[in-house]
mmCIF file of the N, C-alpha and C atoms, coordinates in Angstrom:
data_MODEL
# 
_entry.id   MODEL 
# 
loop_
_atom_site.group_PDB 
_atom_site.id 
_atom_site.type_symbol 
_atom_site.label_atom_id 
_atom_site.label_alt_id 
_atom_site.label_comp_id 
_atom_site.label_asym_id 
_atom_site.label_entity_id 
_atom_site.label_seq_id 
_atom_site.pdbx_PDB_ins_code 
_atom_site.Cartn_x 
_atom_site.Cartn_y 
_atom_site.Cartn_z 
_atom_site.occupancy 
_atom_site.B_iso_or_equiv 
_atom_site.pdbx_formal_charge 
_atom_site.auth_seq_id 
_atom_site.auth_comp_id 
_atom_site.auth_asym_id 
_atom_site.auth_atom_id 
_atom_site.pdbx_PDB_model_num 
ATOM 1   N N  . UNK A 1 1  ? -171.627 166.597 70.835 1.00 0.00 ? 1  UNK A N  1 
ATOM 2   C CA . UNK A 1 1  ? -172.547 166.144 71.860 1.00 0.00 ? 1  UNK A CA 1 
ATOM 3   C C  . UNK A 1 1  ? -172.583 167.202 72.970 1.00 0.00 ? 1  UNK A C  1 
ATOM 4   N N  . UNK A 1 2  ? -174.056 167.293 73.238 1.00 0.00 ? 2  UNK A N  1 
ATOM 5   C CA . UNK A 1 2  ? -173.725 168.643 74.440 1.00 0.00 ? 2  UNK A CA 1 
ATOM 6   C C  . UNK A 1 2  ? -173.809 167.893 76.197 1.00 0.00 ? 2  UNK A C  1 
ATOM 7   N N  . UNK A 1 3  ? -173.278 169.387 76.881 1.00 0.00 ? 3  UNK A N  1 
ATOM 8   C CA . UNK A 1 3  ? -172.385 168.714 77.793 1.00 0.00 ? 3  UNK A CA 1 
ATOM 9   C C  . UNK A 1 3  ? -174.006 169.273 78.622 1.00 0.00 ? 3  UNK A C  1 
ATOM 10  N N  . UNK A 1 4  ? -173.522 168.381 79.622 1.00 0.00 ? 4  UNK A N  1 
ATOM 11  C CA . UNK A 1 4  ? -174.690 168.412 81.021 1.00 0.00 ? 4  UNK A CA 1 
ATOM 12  C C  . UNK A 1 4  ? -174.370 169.593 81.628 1.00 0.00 ? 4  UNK A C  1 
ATOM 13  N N  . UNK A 1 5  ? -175.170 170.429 82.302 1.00 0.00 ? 5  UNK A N  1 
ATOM 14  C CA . UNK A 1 5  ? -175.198 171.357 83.317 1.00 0.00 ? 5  UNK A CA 1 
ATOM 15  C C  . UNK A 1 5  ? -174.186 171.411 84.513 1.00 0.00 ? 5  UNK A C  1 
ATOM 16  N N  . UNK A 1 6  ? -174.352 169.992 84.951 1.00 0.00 ? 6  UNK A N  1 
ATOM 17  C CA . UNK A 1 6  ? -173.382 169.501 86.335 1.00 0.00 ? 6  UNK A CA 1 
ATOM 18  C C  . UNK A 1 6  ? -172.054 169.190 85.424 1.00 0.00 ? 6  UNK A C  1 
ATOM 19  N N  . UNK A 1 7  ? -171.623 168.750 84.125 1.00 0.00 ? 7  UNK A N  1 
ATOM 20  C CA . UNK A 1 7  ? -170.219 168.427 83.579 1.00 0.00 ? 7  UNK A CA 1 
ATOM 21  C C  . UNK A 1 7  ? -169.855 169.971 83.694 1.00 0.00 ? 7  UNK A C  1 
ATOM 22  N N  . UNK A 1 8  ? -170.435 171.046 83.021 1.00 0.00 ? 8  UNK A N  1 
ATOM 23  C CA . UNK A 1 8  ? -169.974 172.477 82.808 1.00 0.00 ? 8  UNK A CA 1 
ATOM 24  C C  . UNK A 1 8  ? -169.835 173.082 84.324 1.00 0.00 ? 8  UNK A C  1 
ATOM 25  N N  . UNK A 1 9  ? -170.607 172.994 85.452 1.00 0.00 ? 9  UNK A N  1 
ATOM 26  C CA . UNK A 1 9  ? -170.283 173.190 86.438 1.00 0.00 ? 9  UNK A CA 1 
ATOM 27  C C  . UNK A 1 9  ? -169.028 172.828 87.289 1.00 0.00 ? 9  UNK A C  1 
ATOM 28  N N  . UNK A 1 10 ? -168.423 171.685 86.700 1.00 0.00 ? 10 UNK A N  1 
ATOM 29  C CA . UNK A 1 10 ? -167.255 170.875 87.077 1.00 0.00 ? 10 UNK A CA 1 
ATOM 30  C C  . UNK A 1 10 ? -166.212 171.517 86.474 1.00 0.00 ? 10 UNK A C  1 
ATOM 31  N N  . UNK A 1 11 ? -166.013 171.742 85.056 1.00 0.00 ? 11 UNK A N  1 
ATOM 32  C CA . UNK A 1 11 ? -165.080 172.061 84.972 1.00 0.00 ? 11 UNK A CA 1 
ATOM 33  C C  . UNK A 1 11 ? -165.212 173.269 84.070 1.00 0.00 ? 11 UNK A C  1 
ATOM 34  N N  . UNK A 1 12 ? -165.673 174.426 84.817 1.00 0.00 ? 12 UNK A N  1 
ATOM 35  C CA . UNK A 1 12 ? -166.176 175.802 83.694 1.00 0.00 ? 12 UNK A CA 1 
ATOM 36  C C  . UNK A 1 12 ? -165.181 176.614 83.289 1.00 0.00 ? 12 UNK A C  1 
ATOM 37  N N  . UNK A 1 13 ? -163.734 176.711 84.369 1.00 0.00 ? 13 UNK A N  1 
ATOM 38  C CA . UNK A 1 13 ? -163.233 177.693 83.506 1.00 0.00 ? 13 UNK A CA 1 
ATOM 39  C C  . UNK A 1 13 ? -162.347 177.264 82.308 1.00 0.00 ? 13 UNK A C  1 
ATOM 40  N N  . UNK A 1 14 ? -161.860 175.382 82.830 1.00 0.00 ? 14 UNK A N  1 
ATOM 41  C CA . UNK A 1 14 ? -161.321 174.643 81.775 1.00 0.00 ? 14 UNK A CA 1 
ATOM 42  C C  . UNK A 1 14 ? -162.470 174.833 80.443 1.00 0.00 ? 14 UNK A C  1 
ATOM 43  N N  . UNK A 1 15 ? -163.547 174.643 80.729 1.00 0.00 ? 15 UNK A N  1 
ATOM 44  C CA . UNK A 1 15 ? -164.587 174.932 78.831 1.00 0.00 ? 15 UNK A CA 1 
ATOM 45  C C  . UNK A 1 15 ? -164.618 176.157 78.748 1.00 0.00 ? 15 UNK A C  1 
ATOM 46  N N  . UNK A 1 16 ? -164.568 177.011 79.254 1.00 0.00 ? 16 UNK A N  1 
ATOM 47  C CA . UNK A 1 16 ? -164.744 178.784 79.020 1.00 0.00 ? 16 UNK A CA 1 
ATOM 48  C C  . UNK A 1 16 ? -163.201 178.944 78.104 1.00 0.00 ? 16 UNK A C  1 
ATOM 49  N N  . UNK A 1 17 ? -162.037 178.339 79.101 1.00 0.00 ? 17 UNK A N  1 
ATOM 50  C CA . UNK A 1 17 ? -160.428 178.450 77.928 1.00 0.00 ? 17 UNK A CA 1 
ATOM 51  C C  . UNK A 1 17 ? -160.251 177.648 77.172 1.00 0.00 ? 17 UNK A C  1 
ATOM 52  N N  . UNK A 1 18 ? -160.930 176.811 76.809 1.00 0.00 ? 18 UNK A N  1 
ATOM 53  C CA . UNK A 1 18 ? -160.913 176.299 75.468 1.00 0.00 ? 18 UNK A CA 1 
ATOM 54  C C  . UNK A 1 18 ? -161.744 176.426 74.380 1.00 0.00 ? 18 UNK A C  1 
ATOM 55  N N  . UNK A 1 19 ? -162.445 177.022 74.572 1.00 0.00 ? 19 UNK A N  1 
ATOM 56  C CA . UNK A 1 19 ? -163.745 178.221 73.655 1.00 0.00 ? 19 UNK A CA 1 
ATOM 57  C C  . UNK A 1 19 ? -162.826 179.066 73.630 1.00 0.00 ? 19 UNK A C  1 
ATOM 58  N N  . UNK A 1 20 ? -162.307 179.885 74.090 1.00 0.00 ? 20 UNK A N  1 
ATOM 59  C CA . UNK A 1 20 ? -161.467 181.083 73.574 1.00 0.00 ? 20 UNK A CA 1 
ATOM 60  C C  . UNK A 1 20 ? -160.193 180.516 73.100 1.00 0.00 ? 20 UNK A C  1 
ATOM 61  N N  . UNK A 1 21 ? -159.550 180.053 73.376 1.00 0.00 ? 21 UNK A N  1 
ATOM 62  C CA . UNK A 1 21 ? -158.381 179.300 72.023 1.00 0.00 ? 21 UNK A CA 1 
ATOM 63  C C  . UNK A 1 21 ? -159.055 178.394 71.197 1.00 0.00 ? 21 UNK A C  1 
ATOM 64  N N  . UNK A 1 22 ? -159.922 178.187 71.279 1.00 0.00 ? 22 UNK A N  1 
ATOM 65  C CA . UNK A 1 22 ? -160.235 177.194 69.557 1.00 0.00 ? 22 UNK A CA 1 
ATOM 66  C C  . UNK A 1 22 ? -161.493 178.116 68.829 1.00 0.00 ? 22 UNK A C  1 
ATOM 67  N N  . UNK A 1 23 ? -161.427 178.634 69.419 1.00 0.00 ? 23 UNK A N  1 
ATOM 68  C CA . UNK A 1 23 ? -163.048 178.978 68.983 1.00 0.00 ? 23 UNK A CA 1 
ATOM 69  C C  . UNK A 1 23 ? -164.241 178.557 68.603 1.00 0.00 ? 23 UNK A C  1 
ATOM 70  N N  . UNK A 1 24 ? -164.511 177.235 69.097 1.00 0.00 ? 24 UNK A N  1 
ATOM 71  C CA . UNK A 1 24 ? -165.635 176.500 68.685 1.00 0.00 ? 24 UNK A CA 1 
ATOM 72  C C  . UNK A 1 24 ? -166.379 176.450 69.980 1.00 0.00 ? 24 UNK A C  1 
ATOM 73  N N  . UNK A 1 25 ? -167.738 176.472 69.641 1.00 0.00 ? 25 UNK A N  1 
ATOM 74  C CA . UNK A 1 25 ? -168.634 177.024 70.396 1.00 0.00 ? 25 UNK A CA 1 
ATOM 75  C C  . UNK A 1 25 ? -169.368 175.592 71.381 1.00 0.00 ? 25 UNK A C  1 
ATOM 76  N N  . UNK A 1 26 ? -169.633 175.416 72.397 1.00 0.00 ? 26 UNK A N  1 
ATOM 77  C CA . UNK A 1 26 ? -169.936 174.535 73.228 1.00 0.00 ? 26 UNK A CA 1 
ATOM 78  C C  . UNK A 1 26 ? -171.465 174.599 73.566 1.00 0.00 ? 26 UNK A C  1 
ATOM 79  N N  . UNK A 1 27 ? -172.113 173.299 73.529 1.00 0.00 ? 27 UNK A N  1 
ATOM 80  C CA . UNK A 1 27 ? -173.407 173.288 73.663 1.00 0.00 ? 27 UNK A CA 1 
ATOM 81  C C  . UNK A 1 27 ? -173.898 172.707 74.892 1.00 0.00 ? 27 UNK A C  1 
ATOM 82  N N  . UNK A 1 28 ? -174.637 173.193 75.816 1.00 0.00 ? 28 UNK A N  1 
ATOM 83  C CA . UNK A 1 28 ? -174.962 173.196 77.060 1.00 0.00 ? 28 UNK A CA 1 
ATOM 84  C C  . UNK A 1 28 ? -176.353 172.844 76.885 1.00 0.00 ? 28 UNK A C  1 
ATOM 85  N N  . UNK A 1 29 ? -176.513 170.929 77.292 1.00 0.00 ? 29 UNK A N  1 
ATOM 86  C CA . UNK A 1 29 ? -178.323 170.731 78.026 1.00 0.00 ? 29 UNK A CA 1 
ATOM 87  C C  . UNK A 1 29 ? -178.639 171.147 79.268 1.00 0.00 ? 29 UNK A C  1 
ATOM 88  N N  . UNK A 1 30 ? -180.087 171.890 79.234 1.00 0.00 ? 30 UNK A N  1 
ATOM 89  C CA . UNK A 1 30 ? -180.253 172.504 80.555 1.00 0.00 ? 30 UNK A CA 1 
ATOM 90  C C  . UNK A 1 30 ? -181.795 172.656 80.317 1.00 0.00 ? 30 UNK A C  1 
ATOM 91  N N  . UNK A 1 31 ? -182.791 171.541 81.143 1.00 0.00 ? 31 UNK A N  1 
ATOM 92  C CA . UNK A 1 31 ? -184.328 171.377 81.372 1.00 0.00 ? 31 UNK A CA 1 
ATOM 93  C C  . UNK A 1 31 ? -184.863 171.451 79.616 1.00 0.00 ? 31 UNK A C  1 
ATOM 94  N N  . UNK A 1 32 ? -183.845 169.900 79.180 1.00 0.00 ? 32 UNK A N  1 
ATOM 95  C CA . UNK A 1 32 ? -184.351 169.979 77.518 1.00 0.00 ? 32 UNK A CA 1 
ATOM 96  C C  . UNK A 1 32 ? -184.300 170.783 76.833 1.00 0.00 ? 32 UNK A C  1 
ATOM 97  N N  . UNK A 1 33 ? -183.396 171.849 77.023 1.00 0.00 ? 33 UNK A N  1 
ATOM 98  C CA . UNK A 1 33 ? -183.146 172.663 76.126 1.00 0.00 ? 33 UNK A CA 1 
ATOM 99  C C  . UNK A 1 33 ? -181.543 172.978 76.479 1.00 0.00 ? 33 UNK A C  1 
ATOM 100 N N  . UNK A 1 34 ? -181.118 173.591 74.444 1.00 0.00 ? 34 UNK A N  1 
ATOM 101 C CA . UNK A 1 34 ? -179.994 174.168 74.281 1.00 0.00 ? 34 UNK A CA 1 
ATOM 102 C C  . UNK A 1 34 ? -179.418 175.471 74.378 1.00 0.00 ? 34 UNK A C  1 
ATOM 103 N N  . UNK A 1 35 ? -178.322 175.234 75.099 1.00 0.00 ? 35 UNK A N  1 
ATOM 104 C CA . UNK A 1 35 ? -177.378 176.601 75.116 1.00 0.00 ? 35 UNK A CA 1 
ATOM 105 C C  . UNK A 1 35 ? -176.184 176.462 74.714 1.00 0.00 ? 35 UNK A C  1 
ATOM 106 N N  . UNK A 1 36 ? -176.501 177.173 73.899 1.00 0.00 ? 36 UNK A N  1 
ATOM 107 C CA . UNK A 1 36 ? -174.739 177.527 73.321 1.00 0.00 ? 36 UNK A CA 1 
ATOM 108 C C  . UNK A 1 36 ? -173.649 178.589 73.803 1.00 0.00 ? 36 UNK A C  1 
ATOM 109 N N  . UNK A 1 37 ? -172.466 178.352 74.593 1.00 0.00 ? 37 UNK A N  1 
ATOM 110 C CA . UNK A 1 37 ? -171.401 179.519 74.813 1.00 0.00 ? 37 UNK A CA 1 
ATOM 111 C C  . UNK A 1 37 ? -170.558 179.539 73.755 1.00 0.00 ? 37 UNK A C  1 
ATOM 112 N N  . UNK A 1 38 ? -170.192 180.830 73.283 1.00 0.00 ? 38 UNK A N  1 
ATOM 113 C CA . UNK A 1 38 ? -169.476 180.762 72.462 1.00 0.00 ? 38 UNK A CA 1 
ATOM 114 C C  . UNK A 1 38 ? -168.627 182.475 72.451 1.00 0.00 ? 38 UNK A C  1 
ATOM 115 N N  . UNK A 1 39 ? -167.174 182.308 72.193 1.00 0.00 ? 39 UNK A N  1 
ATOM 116 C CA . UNK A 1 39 ? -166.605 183.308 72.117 1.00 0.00 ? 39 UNK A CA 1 
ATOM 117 C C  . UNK A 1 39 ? -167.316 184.404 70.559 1.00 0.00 ? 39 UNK A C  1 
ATOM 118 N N  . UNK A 1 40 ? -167.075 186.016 71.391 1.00 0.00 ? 40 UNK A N  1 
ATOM 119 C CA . UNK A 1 40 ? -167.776 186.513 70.350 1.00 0.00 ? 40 UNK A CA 1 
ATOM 120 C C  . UNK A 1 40 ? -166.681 187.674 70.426 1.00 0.00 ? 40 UNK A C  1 
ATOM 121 N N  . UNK A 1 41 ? -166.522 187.815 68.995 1.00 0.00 ? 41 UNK A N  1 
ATOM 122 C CA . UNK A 1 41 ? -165.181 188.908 68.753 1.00 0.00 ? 41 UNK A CA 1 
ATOM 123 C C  . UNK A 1 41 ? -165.848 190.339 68.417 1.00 0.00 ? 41 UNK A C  1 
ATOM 124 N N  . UNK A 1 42 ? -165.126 191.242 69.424 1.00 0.00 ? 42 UNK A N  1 
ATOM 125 C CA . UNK A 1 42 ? -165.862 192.983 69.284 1.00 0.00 ? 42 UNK A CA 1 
ATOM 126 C C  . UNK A 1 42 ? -166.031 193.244 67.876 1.00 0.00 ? 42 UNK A C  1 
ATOM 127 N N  . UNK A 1 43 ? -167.133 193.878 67.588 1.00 0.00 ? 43 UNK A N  1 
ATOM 128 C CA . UNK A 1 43 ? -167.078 194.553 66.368 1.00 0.00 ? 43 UNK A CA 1 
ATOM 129 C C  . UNK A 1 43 ? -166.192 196.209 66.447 1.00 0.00 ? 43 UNK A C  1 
ATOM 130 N N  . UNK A 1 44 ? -165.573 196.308 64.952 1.00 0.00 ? 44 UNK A N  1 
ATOM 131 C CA . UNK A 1 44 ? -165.087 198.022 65.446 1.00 0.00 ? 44 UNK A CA 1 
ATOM 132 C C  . UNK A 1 44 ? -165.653 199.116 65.215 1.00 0.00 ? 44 UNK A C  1 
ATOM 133 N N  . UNK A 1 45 ? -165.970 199.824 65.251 1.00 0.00 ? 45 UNK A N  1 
ATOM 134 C CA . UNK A 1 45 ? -166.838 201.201 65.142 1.00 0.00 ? 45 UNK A CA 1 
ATOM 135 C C  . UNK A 1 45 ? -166.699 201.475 64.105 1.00 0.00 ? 45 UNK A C  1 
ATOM 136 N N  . UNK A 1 46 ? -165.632 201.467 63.451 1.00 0.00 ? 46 UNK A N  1 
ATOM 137 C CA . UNK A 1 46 ? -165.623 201.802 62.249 1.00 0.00 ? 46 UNK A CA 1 
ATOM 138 C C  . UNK A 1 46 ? -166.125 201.051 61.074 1.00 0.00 ? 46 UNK A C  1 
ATOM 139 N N  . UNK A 1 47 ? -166.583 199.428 61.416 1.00 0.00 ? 47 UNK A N  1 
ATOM 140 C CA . UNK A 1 47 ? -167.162 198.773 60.355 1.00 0.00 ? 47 UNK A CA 1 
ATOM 141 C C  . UNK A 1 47 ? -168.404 199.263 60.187 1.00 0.00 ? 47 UNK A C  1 
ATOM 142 N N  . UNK A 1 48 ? -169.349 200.230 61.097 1.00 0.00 ? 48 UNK A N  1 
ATOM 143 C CA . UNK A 1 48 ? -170.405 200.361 61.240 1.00 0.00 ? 48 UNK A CA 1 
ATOM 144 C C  . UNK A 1 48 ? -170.714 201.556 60.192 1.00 0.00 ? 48 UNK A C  1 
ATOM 145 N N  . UNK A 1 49 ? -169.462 202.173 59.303 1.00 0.00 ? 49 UNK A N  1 
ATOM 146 C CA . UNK A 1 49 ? -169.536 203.345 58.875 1.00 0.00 ? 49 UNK A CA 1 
ATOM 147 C C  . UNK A 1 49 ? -169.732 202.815 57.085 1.00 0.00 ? 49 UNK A C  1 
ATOM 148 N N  . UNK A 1 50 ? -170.860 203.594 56.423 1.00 0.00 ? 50 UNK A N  1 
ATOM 149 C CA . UNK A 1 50 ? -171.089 202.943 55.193 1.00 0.00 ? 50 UNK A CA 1 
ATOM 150 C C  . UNK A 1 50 ? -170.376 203.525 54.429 1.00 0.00 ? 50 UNK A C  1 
ATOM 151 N N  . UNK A 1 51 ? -170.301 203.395 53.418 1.00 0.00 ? 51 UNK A N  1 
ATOM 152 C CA . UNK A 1 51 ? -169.610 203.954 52.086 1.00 0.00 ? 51 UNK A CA 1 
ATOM 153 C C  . UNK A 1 51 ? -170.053 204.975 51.577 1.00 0.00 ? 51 UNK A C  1 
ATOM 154 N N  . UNK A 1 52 ? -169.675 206.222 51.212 1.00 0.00 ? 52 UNK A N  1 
ATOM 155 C CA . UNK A 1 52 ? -170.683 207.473 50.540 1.00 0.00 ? 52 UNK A CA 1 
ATOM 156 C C  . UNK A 1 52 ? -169.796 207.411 49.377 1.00 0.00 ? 52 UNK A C  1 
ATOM 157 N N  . UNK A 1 53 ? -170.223 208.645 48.666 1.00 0.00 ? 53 UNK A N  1 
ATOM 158 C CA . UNK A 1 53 ? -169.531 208.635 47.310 1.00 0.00 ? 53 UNK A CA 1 
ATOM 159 C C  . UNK A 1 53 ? -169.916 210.471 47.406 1.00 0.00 ? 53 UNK A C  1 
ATOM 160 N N  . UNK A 1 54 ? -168.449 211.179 48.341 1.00 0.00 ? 54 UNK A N  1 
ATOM 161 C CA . UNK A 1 54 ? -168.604 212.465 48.286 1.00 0.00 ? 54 UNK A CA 1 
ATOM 162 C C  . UNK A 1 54 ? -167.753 213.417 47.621 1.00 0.00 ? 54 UNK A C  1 
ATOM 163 N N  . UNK A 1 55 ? -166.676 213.035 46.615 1.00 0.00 ? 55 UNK A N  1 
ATOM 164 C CA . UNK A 1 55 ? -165.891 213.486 46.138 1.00 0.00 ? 55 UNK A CA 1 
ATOM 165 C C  . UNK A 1 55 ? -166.566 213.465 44.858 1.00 0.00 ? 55 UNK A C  1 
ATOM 166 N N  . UNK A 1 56 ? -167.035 214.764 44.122 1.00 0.00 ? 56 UNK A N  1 
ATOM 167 C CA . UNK A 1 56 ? -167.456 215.060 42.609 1.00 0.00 ? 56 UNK A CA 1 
ATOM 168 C C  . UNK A 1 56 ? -165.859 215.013 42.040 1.00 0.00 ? 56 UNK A C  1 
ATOM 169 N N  . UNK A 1 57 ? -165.591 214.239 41.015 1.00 0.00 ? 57 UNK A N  1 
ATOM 170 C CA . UNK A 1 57 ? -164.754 214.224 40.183 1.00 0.00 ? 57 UNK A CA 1 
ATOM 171 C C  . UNK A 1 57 ? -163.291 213.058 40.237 1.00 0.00 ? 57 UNK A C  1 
ATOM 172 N N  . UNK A 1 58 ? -162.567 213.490 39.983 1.00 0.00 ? 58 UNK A N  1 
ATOM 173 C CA . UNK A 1 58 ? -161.255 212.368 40.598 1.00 0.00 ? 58 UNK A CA 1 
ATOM 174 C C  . UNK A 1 58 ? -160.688 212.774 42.076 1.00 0.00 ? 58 UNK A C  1 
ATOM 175 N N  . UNK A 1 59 ? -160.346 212.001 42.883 1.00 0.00 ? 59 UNK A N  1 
ATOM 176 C CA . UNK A 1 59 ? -160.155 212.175 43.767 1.00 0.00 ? 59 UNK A CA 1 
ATOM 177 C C  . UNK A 1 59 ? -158.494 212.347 43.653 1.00 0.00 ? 59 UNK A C  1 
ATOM 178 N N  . UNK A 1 60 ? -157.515 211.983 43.335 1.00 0.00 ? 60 UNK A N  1 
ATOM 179 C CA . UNK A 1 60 ? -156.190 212.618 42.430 1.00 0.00 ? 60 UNK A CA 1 
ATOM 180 C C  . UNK A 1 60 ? -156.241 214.133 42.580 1.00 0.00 ? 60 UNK A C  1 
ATOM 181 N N  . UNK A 1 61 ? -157.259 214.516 41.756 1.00 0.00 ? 61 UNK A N  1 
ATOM 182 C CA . UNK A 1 61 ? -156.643 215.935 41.670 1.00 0.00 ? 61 UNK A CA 1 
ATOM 183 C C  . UNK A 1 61 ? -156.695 217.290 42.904 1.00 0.00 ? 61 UNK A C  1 
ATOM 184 N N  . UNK A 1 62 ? -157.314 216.162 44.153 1.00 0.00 ? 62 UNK A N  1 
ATOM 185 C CA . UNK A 1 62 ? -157.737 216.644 45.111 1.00 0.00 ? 62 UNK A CA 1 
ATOM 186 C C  . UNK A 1 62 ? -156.522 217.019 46.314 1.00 0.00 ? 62 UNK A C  1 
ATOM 187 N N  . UNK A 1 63 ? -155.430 216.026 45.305 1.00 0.00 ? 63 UNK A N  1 
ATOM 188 C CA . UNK A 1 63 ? -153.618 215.824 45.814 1.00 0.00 ? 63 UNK A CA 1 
ATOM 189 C C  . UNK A 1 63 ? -153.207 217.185 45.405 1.00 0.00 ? 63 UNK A C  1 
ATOM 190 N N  . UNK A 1 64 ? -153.311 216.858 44.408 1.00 0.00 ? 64 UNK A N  1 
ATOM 191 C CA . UNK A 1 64 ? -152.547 218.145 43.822 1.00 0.00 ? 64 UNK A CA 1 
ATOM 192 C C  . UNK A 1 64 ? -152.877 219.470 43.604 1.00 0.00 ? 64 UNK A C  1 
ATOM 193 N N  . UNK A 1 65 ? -153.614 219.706 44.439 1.00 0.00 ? 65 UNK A N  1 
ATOM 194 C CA . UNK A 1 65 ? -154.524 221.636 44.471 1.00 0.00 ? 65 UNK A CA 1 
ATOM 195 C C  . UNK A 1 65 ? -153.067 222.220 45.546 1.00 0.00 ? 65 UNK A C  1 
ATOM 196 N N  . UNK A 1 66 ? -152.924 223.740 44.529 1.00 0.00 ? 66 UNK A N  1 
ATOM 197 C CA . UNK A 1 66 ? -152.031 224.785 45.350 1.00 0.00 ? 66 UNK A CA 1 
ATOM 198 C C  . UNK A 1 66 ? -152.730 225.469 45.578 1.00 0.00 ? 66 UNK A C  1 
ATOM 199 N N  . UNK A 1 67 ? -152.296 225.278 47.249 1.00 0.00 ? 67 UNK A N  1 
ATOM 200 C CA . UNK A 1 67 ? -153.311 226.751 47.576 1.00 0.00 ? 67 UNK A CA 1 
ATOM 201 C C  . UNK A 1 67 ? -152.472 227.623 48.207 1.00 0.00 ? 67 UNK A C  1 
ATOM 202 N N  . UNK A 1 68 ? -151.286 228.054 47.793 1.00 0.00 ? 68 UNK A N  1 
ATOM 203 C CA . UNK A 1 68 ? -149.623 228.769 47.941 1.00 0.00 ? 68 UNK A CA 1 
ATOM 204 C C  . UNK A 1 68 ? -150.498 230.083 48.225 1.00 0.00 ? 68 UNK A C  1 
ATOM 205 N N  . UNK A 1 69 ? -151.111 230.245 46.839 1.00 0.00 ? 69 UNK A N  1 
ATOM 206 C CA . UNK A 1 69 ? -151.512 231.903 46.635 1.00 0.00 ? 69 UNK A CA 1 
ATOM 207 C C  . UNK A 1 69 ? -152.514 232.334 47.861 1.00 0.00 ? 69 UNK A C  1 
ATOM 208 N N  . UNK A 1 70 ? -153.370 231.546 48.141 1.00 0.00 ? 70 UNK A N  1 
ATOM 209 C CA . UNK A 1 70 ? -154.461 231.474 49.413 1.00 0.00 ? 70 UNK A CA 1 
ATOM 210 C C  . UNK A 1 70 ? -153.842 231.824 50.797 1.00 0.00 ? 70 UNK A C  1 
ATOM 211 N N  . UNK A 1 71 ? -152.909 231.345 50.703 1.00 0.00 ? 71 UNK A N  1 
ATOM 212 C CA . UNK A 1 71 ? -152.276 231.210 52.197 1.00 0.00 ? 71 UNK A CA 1 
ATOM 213 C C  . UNK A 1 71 ? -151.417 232.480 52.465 1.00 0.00 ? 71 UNK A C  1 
ATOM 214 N N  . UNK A 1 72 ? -151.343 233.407 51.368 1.00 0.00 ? 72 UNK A N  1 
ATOM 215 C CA . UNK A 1 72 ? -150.292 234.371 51.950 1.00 0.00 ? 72 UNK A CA 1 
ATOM 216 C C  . UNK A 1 72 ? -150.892 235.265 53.281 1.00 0.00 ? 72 UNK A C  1 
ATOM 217 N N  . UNK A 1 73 ? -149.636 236.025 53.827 1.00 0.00 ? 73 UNK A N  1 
ATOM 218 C CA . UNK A 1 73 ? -150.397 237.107 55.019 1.00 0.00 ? 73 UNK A CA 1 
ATOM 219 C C  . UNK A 1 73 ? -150.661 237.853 54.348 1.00 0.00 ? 73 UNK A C  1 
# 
């Protein structure tokens, strides 16, 4: 059941900390219409990175390359 404007005004930071420990999202009436607050967890930068496929061959043998002889002075 969603909460009135003046209930969330009463007691906001008590519904703001209990949205962030439960994580369930709270629904706010306001001039016949809905609002929902709800905790939202960062995305990481790195999920944003897709999958390629840049290694031609096994990627194994990419362990085991000497490059002894390369490196001399």
């Amino acid at each position: 059941m969603p909460l009135r404007a003046s209930a969330l005004r009463e007691n906001i930071y008590r519904i703001l900390d209990e949205i962030l420990e439960t994580g369930v999202p709270v629904d706010i009436e306001r001039k016949g219409k809905l609002l929902r607050i709800a905790a939202v967890e960062p995305k990481s930068k790195l999920a944003n990175l897709k999958p390629r496929d840049l290694i031609v061959g096994d990627p194994e043998d990419l362990v085991h390359i000497d490059w002894s002889e390369e490196w001399r002075p």
